[in-house]
MOPAC internal coordinates of N, CA, C and O (Angstrom, degrees):
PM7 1SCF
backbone

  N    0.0000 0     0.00 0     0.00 0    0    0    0
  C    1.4573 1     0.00 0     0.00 0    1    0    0
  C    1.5211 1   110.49 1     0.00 0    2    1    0
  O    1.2310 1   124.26 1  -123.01 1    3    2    1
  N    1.2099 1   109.42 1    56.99 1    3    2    1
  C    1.4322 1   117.65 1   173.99 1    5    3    2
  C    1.5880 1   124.61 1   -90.89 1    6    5    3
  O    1.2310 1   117.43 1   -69.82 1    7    6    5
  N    1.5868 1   122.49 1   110.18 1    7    6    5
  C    1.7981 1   123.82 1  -166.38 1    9    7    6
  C    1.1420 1    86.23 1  -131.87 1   10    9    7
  O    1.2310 1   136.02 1   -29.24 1   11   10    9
  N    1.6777 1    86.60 1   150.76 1   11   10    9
  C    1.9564 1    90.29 1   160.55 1   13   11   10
  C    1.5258 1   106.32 1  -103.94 1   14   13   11
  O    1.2310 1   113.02 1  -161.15 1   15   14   13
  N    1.7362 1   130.79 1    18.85 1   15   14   13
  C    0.9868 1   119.27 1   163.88 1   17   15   14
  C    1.8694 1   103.66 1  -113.82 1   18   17   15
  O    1.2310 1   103.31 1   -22.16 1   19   18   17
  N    0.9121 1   148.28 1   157.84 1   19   18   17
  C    1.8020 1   132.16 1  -158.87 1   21   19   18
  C    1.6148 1    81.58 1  -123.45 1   22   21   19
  O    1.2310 1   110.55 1  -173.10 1   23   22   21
  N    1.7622 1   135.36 1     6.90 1   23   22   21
  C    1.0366 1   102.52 1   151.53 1   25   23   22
  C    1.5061 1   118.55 1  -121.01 1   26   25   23
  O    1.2310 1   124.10 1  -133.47 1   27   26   25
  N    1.4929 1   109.74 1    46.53 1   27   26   25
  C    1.5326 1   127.89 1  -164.60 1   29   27   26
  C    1.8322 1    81.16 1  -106.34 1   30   29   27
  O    1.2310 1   102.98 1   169.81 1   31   30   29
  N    1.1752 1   148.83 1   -10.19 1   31   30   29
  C    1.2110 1   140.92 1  -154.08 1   33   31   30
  C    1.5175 1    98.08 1  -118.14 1   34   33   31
  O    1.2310 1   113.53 1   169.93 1   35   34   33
  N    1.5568 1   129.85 1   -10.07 1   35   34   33
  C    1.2163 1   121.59 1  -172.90 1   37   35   34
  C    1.6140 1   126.19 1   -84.34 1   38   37   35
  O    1.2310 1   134.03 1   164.57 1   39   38   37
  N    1.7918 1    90.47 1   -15.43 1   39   38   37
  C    1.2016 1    92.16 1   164.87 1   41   39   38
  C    1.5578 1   134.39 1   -73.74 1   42   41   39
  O    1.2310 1   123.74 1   165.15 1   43   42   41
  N    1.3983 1   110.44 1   -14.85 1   43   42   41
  C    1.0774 1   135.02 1  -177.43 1   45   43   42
  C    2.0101 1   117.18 1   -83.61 1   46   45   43
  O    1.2310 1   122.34 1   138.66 1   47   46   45
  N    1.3463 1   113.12 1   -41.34 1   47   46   45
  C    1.2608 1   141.28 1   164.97 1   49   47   46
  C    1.8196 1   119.74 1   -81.79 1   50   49   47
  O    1.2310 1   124.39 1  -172.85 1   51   50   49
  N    1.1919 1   109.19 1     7.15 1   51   50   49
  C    1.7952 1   131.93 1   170.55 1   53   51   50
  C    1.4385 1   107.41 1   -51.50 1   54   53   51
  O    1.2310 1   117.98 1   141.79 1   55   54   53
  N    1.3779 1   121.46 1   -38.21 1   55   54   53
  C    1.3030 1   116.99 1  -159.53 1   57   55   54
  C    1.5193 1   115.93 1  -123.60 1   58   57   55
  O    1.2310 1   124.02 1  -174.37 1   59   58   57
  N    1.9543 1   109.89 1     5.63 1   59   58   57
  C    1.0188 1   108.80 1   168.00 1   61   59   58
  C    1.7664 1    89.45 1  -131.83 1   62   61   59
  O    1.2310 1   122.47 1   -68.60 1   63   62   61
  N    1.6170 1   112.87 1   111.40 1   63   62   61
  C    1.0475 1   131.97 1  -168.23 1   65   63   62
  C    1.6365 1   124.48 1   -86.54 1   66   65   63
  O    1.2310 1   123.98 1   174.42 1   67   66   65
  N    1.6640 1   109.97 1    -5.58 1   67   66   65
  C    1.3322 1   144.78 1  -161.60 1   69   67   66
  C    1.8565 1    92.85 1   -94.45 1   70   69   67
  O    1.2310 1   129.35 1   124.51 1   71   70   69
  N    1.3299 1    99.58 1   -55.49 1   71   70   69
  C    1.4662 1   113.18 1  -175.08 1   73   71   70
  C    1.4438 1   128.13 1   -75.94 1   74   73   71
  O    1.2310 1   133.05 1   158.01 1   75   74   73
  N    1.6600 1    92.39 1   -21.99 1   75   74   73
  C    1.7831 1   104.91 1   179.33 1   77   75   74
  C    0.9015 1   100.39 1   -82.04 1   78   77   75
  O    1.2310 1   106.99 1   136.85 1   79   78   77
  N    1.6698 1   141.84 1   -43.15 1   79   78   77
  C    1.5304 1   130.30 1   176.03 1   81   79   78
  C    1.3367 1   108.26 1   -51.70 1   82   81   79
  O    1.2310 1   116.22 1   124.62 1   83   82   81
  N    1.5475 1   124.79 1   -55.38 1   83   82   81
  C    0.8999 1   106.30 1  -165.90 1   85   83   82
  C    1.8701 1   121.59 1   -72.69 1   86   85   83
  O    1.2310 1   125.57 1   156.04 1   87   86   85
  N    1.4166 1   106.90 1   -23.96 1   87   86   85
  C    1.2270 1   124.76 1  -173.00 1   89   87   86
  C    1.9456 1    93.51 1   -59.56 1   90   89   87
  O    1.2310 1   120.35 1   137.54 1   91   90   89
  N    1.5183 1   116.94 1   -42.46 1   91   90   89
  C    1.5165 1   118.44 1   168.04 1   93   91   90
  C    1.4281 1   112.85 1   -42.38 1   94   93   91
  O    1.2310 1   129.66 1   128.72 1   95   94   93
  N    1.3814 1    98.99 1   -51.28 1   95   94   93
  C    1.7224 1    98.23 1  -142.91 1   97   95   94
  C    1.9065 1    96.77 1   -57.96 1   98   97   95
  O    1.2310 1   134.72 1   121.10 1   99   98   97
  N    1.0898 1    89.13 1   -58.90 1   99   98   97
  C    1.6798 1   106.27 1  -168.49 1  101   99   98
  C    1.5947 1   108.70 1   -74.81 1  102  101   99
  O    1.2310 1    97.66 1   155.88 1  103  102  101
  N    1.2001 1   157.42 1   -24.12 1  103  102  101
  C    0.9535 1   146.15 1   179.74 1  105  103  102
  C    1.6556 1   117.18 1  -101.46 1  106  105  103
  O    1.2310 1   113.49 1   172.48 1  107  106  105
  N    1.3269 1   129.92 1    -7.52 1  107  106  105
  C    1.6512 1   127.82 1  -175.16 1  109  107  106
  C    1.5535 1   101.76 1   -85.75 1  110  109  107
  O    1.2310 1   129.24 1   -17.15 1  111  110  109
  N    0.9899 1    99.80 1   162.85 1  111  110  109
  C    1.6460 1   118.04 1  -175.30 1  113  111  110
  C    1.4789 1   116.81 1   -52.96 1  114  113  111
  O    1.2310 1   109.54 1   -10.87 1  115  114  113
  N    1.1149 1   137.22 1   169.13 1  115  114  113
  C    1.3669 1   129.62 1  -175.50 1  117  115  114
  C    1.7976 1   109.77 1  -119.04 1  118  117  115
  O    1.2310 1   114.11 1   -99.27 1  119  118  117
  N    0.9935 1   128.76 1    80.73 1  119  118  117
  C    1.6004 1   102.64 1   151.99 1  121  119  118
  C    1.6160 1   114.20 1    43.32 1  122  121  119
  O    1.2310 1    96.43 1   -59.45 1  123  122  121
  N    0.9535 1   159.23 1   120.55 1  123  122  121
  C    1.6730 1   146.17 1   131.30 1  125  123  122
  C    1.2484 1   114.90 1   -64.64 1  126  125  123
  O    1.2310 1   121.82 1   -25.84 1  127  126  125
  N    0.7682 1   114.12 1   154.16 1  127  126  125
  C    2.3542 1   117.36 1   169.79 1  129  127  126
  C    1.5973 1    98.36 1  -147.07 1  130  129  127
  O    1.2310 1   118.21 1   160.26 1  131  130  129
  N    1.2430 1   121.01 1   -19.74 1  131  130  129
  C    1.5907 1   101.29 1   161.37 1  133  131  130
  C    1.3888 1    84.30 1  -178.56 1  134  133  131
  O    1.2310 1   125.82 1    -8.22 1  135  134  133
  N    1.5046 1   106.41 1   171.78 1  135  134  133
  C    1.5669 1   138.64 1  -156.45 1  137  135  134
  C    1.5230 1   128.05 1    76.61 1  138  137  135
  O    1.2310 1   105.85 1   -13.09 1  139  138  137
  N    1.4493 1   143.85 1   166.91 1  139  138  137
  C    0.9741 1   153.27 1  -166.74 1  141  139  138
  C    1.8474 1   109.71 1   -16.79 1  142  141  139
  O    1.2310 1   129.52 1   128.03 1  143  142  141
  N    1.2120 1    99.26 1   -51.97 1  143  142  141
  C    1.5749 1   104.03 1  -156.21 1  145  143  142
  C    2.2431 1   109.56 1   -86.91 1  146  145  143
  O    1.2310 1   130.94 1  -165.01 1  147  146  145
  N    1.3470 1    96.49 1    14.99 1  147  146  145
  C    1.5951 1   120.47 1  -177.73 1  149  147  146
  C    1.4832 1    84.30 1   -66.97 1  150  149  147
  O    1.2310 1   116.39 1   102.69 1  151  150  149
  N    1.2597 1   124.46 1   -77.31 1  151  150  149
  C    1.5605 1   142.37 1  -138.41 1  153  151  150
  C    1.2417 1   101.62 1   -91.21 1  154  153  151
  O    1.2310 1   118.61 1   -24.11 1  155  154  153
  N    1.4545 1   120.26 1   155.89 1  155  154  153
  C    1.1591 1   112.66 1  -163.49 1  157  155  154
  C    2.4085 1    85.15 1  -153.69 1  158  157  155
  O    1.2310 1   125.30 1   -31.86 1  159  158  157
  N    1.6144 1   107.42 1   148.14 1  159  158  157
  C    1.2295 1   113.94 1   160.23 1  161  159  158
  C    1.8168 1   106.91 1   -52.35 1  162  161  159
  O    1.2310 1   120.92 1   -39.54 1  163  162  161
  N    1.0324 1   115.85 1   140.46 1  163  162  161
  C    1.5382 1   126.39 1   129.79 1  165  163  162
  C    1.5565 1   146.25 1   -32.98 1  166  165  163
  O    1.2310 1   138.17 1   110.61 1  167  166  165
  N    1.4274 1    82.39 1   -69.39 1  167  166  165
  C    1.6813 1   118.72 1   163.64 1  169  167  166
  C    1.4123 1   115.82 1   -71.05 1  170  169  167
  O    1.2310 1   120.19 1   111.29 1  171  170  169
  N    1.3571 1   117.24 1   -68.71 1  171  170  169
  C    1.4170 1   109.60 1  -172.69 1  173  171  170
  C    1.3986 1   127.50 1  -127.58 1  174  173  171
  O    1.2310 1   121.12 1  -166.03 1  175  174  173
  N    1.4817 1   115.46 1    13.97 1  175  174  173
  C    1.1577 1   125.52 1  -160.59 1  177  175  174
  C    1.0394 1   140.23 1    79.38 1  178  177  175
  O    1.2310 1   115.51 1   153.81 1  179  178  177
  N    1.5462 1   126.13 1   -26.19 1  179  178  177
  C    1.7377 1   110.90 1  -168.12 1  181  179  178
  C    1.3567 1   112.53 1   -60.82 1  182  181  179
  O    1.2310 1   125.99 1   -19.75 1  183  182  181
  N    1.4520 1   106.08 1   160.25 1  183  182  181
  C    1.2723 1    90.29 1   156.11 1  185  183  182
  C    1.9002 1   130.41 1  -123.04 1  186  185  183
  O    1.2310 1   133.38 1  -152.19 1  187  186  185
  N    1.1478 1    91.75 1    27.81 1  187  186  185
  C    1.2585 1    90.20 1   173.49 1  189  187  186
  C    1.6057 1   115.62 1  -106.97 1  190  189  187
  O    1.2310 1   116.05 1   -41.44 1  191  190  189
  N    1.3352 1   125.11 1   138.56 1  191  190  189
  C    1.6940 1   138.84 1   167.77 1  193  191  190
  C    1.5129 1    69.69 1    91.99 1  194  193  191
  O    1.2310 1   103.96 1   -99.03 1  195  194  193
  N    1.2539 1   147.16 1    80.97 1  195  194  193
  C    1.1532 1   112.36 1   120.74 1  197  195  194
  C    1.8355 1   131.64 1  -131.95 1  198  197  195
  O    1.2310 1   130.98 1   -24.64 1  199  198  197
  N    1.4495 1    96.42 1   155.36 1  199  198  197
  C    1.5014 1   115.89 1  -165.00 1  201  199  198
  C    1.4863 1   132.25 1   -80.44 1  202  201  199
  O    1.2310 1   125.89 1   -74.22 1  203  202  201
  N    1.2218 1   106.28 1   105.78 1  203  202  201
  C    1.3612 1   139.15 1  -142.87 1  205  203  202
  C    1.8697 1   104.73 1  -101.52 1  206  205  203
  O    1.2310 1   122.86 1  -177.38 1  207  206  205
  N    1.1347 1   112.13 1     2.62 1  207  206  205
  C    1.7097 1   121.61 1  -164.56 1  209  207  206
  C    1.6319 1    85.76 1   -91.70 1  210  209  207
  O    1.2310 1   138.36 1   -34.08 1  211  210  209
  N    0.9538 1    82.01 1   145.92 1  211  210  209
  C    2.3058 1    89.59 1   168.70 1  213  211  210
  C    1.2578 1   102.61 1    58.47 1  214  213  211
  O    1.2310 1   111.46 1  -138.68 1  215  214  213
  N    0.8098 1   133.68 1    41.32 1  215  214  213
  C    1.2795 1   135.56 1   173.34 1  217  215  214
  C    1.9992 1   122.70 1    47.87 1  218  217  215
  O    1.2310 1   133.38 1  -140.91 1  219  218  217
  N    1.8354 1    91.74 1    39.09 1  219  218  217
  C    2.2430 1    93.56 1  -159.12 1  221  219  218
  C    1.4625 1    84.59 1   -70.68 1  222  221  219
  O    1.2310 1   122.11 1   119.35 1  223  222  221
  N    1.3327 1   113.56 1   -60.65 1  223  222  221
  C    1.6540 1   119.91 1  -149.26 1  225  223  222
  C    1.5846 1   111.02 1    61.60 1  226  225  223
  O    1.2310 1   121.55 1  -134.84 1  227  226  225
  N    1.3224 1   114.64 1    45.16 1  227  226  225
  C    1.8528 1   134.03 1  -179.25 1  229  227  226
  C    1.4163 1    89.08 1  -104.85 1  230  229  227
  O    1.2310 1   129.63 1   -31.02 1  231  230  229
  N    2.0654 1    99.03 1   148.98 1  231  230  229
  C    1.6506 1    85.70 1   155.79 1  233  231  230
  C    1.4236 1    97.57 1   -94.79 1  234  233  231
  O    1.2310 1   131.34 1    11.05 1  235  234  233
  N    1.1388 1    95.71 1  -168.95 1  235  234  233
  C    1.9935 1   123.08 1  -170.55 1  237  235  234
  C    2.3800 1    87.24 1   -44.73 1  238  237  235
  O    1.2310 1   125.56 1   115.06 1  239  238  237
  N    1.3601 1   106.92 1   -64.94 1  239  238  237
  C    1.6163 1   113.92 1  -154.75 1  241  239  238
  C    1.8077 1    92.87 1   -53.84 1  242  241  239
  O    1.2310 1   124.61 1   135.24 1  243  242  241
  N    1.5092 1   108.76 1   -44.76 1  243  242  241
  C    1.5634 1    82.66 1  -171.75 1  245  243  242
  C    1.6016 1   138.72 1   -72.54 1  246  245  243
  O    1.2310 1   140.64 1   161.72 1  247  246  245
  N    1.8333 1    77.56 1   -18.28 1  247  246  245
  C    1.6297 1    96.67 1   179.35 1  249  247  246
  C    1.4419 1   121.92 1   -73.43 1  250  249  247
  O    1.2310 1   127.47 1   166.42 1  251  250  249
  N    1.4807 1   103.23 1   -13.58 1  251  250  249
  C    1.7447 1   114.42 1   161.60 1  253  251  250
  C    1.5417 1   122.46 1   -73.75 1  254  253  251
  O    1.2310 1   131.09 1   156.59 1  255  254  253
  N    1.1638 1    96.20 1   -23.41 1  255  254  253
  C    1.7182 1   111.28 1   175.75 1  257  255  254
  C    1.5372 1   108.27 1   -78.61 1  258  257  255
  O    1.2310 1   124.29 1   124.82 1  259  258  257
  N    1.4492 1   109.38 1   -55.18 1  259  258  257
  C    1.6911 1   100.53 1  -163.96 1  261  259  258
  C    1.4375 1   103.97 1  -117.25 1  262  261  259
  O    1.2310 1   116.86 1  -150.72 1  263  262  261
  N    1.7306 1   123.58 1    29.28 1  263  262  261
  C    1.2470 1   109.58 1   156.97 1  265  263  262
  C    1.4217 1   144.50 1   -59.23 1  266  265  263
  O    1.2310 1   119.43 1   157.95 1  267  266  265
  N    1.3659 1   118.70 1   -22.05 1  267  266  265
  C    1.2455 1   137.25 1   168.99 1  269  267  266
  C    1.5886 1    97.38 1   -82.47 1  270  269  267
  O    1.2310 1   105.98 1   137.88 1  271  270  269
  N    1.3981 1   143.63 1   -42.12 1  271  270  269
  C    1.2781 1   105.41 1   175.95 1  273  271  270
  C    1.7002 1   130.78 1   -78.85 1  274  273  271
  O    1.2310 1   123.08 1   170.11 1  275  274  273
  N    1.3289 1   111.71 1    -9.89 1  275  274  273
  C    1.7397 1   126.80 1   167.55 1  277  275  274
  C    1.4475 1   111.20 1   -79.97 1  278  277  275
  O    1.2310 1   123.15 1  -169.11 1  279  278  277
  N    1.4411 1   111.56 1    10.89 1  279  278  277
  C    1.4859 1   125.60 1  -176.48 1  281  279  278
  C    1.7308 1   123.44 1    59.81 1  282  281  279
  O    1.2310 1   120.57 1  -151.07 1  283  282  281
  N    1.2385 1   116.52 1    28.93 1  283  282  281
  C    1.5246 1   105.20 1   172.26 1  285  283  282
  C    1.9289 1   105.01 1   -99.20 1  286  285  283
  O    1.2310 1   129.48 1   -12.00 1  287  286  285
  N    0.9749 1    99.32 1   168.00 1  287  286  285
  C    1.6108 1   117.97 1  -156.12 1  289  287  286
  C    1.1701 1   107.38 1  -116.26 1  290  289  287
  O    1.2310 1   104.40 1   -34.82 1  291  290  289
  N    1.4194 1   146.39 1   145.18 1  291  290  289
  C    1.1163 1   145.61 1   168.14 1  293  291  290
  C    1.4604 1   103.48 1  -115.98 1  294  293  291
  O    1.2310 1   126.62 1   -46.22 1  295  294  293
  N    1.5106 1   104.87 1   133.78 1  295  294  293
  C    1.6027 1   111.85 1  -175.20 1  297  295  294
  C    1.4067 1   127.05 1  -104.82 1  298  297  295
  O    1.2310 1   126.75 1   161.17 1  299  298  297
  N    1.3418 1   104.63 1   -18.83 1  299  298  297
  C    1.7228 1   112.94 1   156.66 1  301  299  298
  C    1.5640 1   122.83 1  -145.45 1  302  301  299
  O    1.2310 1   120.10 1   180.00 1  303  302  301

């Protein structure tokens, strides 16, 4: 019972209802409370590189796109 989604297997575990709880308990995603996966894009979702100063919550790619319209400047 190998997925890369952990609720691609429930269809499979439907009829033994003993195993789907448990197959829940231990395999679904966890909550975050801090590290990488806390923060999330605005724009597009990722969540990695992203910039949290001034309140953007952008990652790094969008903030290359719409820095000139939130008014910051690039000097060289």
């Amino acid at each position: 019972m190998t997925a890369s989604n952990h609720e691609k297997v429930f269809k499979q575990l439907k009829v033994k209802p003993a195993i789907l709880k448990k197959y829940k308990k231990h395999n679904s995603p966890k909550d975050r409370s801090c590290g990488i996966n806390t923060k999330k894009c605005t724009r597009c979702g990722r969540r990695r590189a992203v910039l949290g100063q001034y309140g953007l919550n952008v990652c790094r790619q969008c903030f290359r796109e719409n820095s000139k319209e939130l008014g910051f400047i690039q000097y060289s």
